[in-house]
LUMKOLTOR-81609 format. One record per residue (C-alpha): residue number from 1; x, y, z; residue in three letters. Coordinates in pm, 1 decimal. Last residue first. Layout:
<sites>
<site seq="NUM" x="X" y="Y" z="Z" type="ALA"/>
...
</sites>
This chain:
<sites>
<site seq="118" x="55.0" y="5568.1" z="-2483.1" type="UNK"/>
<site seq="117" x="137.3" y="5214.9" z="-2383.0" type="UNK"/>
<site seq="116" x="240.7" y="5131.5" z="-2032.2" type="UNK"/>
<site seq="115" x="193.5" y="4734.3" z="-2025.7" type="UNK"/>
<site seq="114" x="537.2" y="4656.0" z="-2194.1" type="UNK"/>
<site seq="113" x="679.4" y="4890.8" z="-1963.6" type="UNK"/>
<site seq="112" x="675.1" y="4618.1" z="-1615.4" type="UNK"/>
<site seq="111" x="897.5" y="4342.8" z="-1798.8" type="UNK"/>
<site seq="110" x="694.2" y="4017.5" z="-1892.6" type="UNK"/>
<site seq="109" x="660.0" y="3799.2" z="-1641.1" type="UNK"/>
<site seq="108" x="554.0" y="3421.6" z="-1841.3" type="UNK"/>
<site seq="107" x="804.1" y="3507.0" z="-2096.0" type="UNK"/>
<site seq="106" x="1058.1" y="3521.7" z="-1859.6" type="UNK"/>
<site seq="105" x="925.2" y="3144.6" z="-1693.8" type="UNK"/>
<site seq="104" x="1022.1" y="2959.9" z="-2072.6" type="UNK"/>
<site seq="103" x="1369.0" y="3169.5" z="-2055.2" type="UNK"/>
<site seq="102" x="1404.6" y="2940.3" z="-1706.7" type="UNK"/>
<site seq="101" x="1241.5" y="2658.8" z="-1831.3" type="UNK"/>
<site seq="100" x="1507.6" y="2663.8" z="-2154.2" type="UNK"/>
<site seq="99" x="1819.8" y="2764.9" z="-1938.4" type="UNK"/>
<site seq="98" x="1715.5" y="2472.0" z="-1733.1" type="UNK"/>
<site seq="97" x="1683.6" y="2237.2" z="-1974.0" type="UNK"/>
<site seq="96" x="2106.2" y="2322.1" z="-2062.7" type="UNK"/>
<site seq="95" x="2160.3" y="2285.0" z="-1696.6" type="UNK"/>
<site seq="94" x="2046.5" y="1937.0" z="-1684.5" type="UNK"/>
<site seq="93" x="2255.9" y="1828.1" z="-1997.5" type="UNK"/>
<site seq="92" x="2468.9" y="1657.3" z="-1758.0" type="UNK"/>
<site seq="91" x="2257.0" y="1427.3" z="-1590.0" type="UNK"/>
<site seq="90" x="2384.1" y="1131.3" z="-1738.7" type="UNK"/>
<site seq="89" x="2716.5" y="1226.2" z="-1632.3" type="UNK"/>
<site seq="88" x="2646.4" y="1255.0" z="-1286.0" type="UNK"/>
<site seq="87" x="2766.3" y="879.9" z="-1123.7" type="UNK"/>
<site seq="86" x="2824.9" y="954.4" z="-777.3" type="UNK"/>
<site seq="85" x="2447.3" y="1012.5" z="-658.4" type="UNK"/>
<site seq="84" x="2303.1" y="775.4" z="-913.1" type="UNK"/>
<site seq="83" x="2237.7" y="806.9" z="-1273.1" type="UNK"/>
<site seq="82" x="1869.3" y="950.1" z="-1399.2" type="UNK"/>
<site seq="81" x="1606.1" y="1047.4" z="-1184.0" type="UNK"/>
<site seq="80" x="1701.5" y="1397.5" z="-1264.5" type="UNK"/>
<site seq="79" x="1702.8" y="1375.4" z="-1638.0" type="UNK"/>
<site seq="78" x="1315.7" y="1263.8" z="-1648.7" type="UNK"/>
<site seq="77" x="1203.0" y="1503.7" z="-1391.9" type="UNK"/>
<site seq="76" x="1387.5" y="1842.4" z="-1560.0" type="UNK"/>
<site seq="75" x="1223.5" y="1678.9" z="-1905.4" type="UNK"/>
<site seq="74" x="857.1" y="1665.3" z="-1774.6" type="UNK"/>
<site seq="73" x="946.4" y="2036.5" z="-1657.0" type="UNK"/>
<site seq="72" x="1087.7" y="2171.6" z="-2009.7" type="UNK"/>
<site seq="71" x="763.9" y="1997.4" z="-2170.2" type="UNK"/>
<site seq="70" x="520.2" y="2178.7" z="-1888.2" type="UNK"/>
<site seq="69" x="706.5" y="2513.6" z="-1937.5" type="UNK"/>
<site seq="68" x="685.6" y="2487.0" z="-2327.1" type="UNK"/>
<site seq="67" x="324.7" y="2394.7" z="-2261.6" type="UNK"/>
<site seq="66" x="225.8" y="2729.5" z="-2024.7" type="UNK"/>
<site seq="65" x="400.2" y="2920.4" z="-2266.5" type="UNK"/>
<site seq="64" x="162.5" y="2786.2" z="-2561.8" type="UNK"/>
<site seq="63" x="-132.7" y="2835.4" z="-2356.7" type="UNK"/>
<site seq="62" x="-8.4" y="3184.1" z="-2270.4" type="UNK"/>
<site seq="61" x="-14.1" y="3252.5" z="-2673.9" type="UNK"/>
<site seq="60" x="-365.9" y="3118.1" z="-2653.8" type="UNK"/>
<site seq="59" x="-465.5" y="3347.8" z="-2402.1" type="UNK"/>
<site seq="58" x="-346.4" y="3635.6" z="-2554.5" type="UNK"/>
<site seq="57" x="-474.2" y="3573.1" z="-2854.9" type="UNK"/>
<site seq="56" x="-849.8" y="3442.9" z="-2680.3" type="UNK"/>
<site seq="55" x="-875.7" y="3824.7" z="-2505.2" type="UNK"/>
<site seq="54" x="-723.2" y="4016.3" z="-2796.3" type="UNK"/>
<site seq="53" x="-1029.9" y="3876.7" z="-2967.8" type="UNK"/>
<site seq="52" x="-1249.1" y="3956.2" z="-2722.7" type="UNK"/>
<site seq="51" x="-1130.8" y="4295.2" z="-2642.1" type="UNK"/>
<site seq="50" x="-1151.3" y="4322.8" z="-3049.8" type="UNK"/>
<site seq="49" x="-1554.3" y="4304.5" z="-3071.9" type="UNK"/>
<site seq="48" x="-1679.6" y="4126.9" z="-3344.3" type="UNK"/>
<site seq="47" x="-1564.2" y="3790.1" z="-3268.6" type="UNK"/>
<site seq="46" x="-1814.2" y="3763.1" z="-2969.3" type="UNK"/>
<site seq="45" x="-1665.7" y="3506.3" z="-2766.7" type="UNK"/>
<site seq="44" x="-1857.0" y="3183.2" z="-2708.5" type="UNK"/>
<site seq="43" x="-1703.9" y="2949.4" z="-2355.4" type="UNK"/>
<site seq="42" x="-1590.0" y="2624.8" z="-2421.2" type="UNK"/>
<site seq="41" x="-1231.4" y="2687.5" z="-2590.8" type="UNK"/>
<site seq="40" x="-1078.0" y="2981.8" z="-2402.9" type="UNK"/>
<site seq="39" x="-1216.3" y="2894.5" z="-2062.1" type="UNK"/>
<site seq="38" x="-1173.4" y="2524.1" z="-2052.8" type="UNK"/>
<site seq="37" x="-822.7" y="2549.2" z="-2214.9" type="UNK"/>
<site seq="36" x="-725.2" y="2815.4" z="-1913.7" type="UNK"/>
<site seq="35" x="-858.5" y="2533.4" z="-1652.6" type="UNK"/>
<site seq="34" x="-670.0" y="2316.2" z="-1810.7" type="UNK"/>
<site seq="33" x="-360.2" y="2464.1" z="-1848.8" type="UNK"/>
<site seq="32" x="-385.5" y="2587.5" z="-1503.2" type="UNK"/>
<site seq="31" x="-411.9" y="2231.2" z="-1367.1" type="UNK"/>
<site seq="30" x="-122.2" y="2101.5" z="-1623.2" type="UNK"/>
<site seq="29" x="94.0" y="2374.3" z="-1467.0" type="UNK"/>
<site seq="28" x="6.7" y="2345.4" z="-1106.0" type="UNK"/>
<site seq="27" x="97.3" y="1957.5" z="-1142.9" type="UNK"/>
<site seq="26" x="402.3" y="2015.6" z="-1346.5" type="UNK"/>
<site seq="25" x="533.9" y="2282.6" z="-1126.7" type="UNK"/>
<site seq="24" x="475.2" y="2046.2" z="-810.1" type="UNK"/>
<site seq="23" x="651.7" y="1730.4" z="-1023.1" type="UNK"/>
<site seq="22" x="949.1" y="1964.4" z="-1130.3" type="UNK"/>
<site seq="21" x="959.5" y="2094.0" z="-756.2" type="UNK"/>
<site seq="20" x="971.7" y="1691.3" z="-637.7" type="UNK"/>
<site seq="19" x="1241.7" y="1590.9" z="-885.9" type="UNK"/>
<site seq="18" x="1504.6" y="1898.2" z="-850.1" type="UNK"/>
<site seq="17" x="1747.9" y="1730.3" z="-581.6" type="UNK"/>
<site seq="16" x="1885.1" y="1526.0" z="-855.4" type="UNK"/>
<site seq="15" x="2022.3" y="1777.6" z="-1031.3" type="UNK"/>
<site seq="14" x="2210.4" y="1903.0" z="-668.6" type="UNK"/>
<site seq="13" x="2139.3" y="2172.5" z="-499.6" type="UNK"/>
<site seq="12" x="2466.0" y="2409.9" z="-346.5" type="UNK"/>
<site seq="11" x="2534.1" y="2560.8" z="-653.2" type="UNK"/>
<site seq="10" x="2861.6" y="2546.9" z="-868.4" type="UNK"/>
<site seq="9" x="2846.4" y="2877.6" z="-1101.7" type="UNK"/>
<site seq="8" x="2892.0" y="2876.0" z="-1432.6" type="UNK"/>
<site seq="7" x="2537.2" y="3046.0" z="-1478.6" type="UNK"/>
<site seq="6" x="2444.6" y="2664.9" z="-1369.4" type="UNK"/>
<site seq="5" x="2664.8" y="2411.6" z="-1212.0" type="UNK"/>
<site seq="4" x="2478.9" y="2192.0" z="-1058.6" type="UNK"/>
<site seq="3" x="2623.7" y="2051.4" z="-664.0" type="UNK"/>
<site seq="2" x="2783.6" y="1737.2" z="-630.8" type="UNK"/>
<site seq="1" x="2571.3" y="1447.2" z="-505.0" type="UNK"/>
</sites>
């Protein structure tokens, strides 16, 4: 099990060692996406008022994080079963799905000034 290089830098975890977080991640993901689907889509907004509308746009856009991060995650578990612990090479595109989940999880955390509009 040699460690993933990622950032090209050789890290201590292997890409096999990443199938139980991507299974927790998915879980809490698909939970929250949910929940957030129940919220936007069965409750009656007033589409008059632009809180509201804001309201649903934002949440819809965070819908469509939330499914980029679930795809990236179902693909993190897919590629890390794969192979064995001395044969790597079909998990070698493992770092390239985690540059995705990882600009997938910026989105998510915006930077601090975007909310400090004047």
């Amino acid at each position: 099990m040699p460690g993933i290089v990622v950032f090209r830098r050789r890290w201590s975890v292997g890409s096999d060692d990443l199938v139980l977080p991507a299974v927790f991640l998915f879980l809490l993901h698909t939970t929250w996406f949910v929940i957030l689907s129940v919220v936007l889509f069965g409750l009656v907004y007033n589409p008059n008022e632009t809180c509201s509308l804001n309201l649903v746009d934002h949440g819809r856009g965070y819908l469509g994080i939330l499914l980029s991060c679930m795809i990236a995650e179902v693909a993190i578990i897919w590629l890390s079963m794969r192979g064995s612990i001395l044969y790597t090479e079909p998990r070698d595109s493992m770092q390239y799905v985690l540059y995705v989940r990882l600009d997938a999880s910026i989105y998510t955390h915006p930077p601090r000034d975007t909310y400090l509009t004047s």
